[in-house]
C-alpha positions in Angstrom: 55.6 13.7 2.0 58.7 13.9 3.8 59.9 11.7 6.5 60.2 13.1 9.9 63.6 11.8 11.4 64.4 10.5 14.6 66.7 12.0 17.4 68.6 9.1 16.9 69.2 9.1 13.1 69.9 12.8 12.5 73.6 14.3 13.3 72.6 15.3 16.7 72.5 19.0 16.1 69.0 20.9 17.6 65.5 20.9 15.1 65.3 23.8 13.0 63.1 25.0 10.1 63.8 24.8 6.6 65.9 27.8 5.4 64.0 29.6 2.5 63.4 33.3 3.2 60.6 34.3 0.6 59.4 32.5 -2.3 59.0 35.6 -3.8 61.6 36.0 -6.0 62.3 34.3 -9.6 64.9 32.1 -7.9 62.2 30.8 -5.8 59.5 29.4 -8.0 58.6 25.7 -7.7 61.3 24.6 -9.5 64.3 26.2 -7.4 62.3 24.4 -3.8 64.4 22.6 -2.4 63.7 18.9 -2.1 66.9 17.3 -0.1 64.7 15.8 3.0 62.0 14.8 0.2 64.8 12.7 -1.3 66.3 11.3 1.8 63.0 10.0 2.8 62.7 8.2 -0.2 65.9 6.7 -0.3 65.3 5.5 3.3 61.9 4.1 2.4 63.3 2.1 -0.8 66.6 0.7 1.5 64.0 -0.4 3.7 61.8 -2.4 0.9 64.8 -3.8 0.0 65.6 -5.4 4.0 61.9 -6.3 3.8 59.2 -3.5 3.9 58.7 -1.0 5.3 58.5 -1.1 8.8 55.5 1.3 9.8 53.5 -1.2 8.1 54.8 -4.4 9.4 53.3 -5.7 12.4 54.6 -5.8 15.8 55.1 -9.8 15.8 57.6 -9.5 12.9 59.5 -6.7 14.6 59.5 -8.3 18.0 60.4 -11.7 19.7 59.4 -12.9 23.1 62.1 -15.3 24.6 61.1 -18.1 26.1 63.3 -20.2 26.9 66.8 -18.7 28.2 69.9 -20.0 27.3 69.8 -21.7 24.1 72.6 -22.4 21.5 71.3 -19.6 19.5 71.3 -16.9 22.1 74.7 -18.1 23.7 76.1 -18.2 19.8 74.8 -14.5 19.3 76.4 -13.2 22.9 79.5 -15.5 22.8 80.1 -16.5 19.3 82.5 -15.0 16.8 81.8 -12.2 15.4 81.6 -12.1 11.7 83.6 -9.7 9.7 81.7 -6.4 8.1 82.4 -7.8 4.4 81.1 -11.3 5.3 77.8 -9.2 6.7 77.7 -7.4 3.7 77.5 -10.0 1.1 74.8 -12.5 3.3 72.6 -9.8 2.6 69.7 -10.5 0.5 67.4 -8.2 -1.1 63.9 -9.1 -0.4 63.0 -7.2 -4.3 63.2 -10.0 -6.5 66.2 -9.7 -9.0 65.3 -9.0 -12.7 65.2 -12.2 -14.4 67.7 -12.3 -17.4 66.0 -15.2 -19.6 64.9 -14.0 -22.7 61.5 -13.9 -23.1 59.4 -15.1 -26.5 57.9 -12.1 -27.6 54.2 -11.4 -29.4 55.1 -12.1 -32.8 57.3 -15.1 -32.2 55.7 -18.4 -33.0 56.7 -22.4 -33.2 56.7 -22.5 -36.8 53.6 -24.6 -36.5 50.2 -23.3 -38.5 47.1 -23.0 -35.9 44.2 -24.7 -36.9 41.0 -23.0 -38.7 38.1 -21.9 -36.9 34.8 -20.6 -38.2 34.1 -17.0 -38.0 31.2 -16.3 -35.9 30.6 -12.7 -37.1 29.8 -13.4 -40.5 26.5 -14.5 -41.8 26.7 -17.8 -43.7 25.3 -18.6 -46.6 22.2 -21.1 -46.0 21.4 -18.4 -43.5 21.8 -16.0 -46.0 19.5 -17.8 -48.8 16.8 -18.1 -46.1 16.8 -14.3 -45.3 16.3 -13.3 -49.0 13.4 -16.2 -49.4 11.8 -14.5 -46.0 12.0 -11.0 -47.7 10.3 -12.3 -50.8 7.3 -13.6 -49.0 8.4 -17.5 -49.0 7.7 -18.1 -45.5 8.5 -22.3 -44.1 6.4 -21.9 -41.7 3.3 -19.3 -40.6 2.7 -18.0 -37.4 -1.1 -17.8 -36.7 -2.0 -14.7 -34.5 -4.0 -15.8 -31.1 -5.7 -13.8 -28.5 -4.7 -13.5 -25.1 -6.5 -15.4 -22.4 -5.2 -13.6 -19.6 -4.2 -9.6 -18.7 -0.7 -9.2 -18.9 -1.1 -6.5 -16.6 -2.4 -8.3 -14.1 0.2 -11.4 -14.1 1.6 -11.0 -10.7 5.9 -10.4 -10.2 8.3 -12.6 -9.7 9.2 -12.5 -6.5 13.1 -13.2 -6.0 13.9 -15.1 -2.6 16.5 -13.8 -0.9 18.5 -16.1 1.1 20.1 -13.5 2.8 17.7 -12.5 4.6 15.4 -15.1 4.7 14.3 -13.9 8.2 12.2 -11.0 7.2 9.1 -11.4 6.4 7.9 -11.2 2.3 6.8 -8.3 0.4 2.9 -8.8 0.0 2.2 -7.7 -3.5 -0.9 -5.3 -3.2 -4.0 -7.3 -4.6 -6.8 -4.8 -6.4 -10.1 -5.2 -5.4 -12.3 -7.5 -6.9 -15.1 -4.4 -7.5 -12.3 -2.5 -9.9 -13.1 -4.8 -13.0 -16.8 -4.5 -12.5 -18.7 -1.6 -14.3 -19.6 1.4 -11.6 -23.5 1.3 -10.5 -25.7 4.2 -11.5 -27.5 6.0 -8.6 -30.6 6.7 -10.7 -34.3 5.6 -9.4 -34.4 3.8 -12.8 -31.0 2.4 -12.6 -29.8 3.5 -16.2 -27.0 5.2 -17.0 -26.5 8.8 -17.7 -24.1 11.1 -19.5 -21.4 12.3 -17.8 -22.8 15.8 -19.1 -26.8 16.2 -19.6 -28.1 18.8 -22.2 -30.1 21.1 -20.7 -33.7 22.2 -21.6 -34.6 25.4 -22.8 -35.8 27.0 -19.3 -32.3 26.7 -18.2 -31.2 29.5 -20.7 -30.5 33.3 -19.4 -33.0 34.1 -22.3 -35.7 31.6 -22.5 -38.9 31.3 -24.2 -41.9 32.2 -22.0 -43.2 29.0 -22.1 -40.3 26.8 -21.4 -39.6 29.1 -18.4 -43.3 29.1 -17.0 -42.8 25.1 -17.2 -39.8 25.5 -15.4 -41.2 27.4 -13.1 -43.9 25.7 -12.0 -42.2 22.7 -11.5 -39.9 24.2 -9.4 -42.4 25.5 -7.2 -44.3 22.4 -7.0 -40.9 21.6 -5.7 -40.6 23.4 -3.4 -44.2 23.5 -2.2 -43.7 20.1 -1.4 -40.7 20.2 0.4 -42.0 22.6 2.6 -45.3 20.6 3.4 -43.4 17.7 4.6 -40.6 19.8 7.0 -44.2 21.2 8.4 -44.8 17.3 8.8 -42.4 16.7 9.8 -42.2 19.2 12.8 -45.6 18.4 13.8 -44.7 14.7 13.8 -41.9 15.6 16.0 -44.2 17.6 18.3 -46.9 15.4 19.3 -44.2 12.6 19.9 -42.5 15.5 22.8 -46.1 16.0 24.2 -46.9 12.4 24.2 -43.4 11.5 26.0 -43.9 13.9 28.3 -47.5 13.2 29.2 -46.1 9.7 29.6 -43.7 10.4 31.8 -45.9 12.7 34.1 -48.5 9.5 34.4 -45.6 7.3 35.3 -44.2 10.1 38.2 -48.1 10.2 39.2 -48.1 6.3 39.6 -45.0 6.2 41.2 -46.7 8.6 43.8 -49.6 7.0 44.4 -47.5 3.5 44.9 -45.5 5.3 47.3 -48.7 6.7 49.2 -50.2 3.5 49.3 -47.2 1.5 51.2 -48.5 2.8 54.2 -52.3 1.4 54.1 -51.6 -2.4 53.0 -51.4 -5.0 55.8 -48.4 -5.2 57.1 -46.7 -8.5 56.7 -44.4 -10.3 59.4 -41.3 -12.5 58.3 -43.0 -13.4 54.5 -46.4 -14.6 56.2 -49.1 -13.0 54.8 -52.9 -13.0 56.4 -55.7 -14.8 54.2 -53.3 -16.9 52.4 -54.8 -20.7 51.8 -52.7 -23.7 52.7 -55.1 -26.3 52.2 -53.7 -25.2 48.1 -52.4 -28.7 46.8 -48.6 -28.5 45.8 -47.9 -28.2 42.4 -47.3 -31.6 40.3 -43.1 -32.5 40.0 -42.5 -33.3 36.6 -41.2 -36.6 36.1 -38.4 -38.8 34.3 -39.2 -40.2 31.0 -39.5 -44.2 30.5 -37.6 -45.9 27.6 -41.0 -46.3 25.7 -41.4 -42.7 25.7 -37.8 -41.8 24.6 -38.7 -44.5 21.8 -41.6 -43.3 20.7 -40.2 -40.0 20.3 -37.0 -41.2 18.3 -39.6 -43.4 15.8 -41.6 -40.0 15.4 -38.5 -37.6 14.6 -36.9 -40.2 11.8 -40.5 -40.4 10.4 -40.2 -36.4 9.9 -36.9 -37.0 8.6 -37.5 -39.6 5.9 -40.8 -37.3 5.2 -38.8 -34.3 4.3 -36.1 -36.7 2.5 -38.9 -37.6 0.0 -40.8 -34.3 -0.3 -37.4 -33.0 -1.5 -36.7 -35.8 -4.0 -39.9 -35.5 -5.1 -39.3 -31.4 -5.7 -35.7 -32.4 -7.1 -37.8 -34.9 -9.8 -40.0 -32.1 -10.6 -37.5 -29.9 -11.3 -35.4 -32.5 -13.4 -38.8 -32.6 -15.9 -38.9 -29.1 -16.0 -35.5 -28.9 -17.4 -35.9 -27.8 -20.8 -39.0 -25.4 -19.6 -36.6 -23.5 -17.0 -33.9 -23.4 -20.2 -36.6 -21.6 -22.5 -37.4 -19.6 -19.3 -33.9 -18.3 -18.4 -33.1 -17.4 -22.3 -36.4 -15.5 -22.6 -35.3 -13.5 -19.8 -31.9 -13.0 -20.9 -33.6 -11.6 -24.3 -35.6 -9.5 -22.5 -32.5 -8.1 -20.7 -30.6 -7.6 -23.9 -33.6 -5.6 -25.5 -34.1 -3.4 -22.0 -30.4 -3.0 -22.6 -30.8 -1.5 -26.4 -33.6 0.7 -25.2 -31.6 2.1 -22.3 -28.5 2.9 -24.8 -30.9 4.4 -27.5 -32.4 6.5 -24.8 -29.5 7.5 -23.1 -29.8 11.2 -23.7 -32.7 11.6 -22.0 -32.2 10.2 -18.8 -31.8 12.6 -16.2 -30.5 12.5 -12.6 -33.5 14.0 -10.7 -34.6 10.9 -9.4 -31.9 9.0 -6.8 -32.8 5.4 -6.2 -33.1 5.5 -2.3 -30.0 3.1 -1.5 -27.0 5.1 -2.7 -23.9 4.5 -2.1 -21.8 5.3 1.2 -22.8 6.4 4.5 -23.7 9.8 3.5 -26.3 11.0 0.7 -25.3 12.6 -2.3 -25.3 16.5 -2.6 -28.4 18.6 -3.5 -28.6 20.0 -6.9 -28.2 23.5 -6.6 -30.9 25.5 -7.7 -30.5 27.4 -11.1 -33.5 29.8 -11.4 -34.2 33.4 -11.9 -36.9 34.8 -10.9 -39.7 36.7 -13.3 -38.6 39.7 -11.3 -34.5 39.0 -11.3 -34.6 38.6 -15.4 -32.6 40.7 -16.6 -32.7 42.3 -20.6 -29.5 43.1 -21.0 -26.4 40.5 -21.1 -23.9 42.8 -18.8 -26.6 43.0 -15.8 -26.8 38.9 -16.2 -25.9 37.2 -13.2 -23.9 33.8 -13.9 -25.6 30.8 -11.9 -24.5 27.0 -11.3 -20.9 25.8 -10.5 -18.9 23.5 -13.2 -16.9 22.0 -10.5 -19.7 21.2 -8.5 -21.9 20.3 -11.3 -18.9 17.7 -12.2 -18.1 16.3 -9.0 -22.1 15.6 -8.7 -22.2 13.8 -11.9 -19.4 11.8 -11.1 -21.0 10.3 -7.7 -24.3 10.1 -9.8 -22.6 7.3 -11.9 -21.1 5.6 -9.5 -17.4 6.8 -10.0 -16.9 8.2 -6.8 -18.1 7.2 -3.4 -19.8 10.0 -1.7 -17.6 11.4 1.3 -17.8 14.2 4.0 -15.6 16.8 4.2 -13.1 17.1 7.2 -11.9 20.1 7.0 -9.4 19.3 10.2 -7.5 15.8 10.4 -8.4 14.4 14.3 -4.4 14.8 15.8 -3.6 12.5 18.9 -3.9 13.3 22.2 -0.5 14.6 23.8 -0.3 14.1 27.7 2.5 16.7 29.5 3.8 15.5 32.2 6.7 17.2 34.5 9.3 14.8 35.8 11.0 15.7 39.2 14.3 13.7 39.3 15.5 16.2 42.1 13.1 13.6 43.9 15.0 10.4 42.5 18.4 11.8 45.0 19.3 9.2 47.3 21.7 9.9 49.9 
């Protein structure tokens, strides 16, 4: 980069461009530029490394002094003292580039003529190391490593969690704990609480060409079904009917009795300042209850720690019984856990034909599961031929269902809009903010 000059340090003549006409020509390439203020900068920067740096980069309290105190031997010597001559100027100067030093220097290869001591390689293998390796290889093993199991879930160990000091004000990470419910074994939704396949084999009145007989079953069922859900809407709406009629034929007696006390307000006696005619005061005043003596607060406390030391021994006594029956309630509790292990075997050896038409009425979640969809044909809707067939069911409902049937999934609703917040517009008038 070349060094802009001064007014002061030029020859005085006017600022003008560099003369190069066109760089055109041959005789203009790159290597014919002309570099003569490049140069002169750099000699000018190296003269002034050697004075002492360069001094752009120094700082102002190396370049400038503040005088203080006027009139010191110092100043007085520099205004009034003898000036030295140019040659004697010339040779105080020092360079402030240290001078090449002209010591000889031992080289690489030189040495003291002493031998250095040995060391030990440390990227061989020795040979006791060596012998061991080829005894291992052959099956001579020192000492045997016996296999254990695990007693704990080496994904589950929690992190490490590294302090830092740095910022020791911020609060720590909290590492995200699973839920005690993830290692237990999902809950099946069945009336019979047994498990079922994820995907059931259907029966032969399911087919698009079935045997009459399966599909009159099938049929009938169905319609029983359906027979009976209609029976207990009708129920249901009748229930709902006579409650209407009876809430509104109570609430037509209660407008009538609030009618009739209304009308009769104006045929009772009146009464005068809260007397009231044919009231008896010869009535005797009702009996103050009074303050309990010490014998009575005694007798009370004597009957209450008789209850208490009469519970204390019924339930010692209860506790005694139980410590006889000891070995009884040990038979008991391992009968029962047999009897849970075989109710167990049954339910795996049967587990093909459970079915999920029966929900268990506690299910899961706020909201009830989906209703199977209904995959029949009717006797007039058969068709004979395969390309006038009509495909029923859905997989991906089918699947979702089974899934909340075994307890993988929690039964949800659909949302088919996310609830945004509330925004409030407001107009602000800062016209009305201007103070004089």
């Amino acid at each position: 980069m070349p060094v802009i000059k001064g007014p002061s340090s030029g020859s005085g003549d006017a600022p003008k461009q560099h003369s190069q006409p066109s760089r055109k020509g041959k005789k203009a390439w790159r290597k014919n530029v002309d570099v003569t203020d490049v140069q002169q900068g750099l000699e000018e920067l190296n003269k002034e490394v050697i004075r002492g740096g360069v001094i752009k980069e120094k700082p102002s309290s190396e370049l400038f002094t503040i005088d203080v105190a006027r009139g010191t031997k110092e100043n007085d010597k520099t205004k009034h003292g003898k000036k030295l001559l140019k040659a004697d100027e010339i040779i105080a100067r020092r360079s402030a580039v240290p001078a090449v030093p002209m010591r000889k220097r031992a080289g690489d290869k030189t040495t003291d003529g002493l031998l250095p001591t040995k060391r030990q390689r440390t990227d061989w293998v020795p040979h006791k190391e060596l012998a061991r390796l080829r005894r291992v290889a052959d099956g001579q093993h020192e000492t045997t490593v016996v296999a254990k199991d695990a007693t704990f879930d080496i994904w589950d160990a929690p992190s490490d969690v590294v302090a830092e000091t740095a910022y020791d004000f911020l609060p720590e990470k909290q590492v995200a704990k699973p839920p005690k419910s993830i290692k237990q074994a999902p809950l099946s939704l069945t009336a019979t609480g047994k498990h079922v396949p994820a995907v059931q084999a259907p029966s032969g009145g399911y087919s698009y060409n079935p045997a009459f007989t399966d599909y009159e079953n099938r049929l009938a069922e169905e319609s029983a079904k359906a027979i009976e859900a209609e029976k207990k809407r009708l129920e249901a709406e009748e229930a709902e009917r006579v409650r209407q009629e009876a809430a509104a034929r109570s609430a037509a007696e209660a407008e009538a009795a609030e009618e009739r006390a209304n009308m009769s307000e104006w045929e009772e006696d009146s009464e005068w300042e809260g007397f009231q005619s044919g009231v008896d005061d010869d009535k005797p005043a009702q009996k103050q209850p009074k303050r309990k003596t010490q014998a009575q607060r005694n007798r009370i406390k004597r009957r209450k720690e008789e209850e208490r030391l009469a519970k204390h021994k019924a339930a010692m006594k209860e506790r005694r019984v139980q410590e006889q029956r000891i070995k009884a309630i040990a038979e008991e509790v391992a009968e029962r856990e047999q009897q849970r292990a075989l109710a167990l075997a049954e339910d795996s050896d049967s587990a093909g034909e459970v079915t999920d038409d029966k929900l268990r009425r506690r299910q899961l979640g706020k909201f009830k599961l989906p209703e199977k969809d209904l995959e029949l044909v009717l006797p007039d809707e058969l068709q004979e031929s395969l390309r006038l067939l009509k495909p029923e069911g859905n997989l991906l409902k089918d699947r979702y269902r089974s899934m909340l049937v075994r307890g993988k999934v929690e039964s949800r609703r659909h949302i088919p809009f996310k609830k945004q917040a509330r925004r409030k517009l407001t107009e602000k008038w800062t016209h009305k903010d201007f103070v004089l």
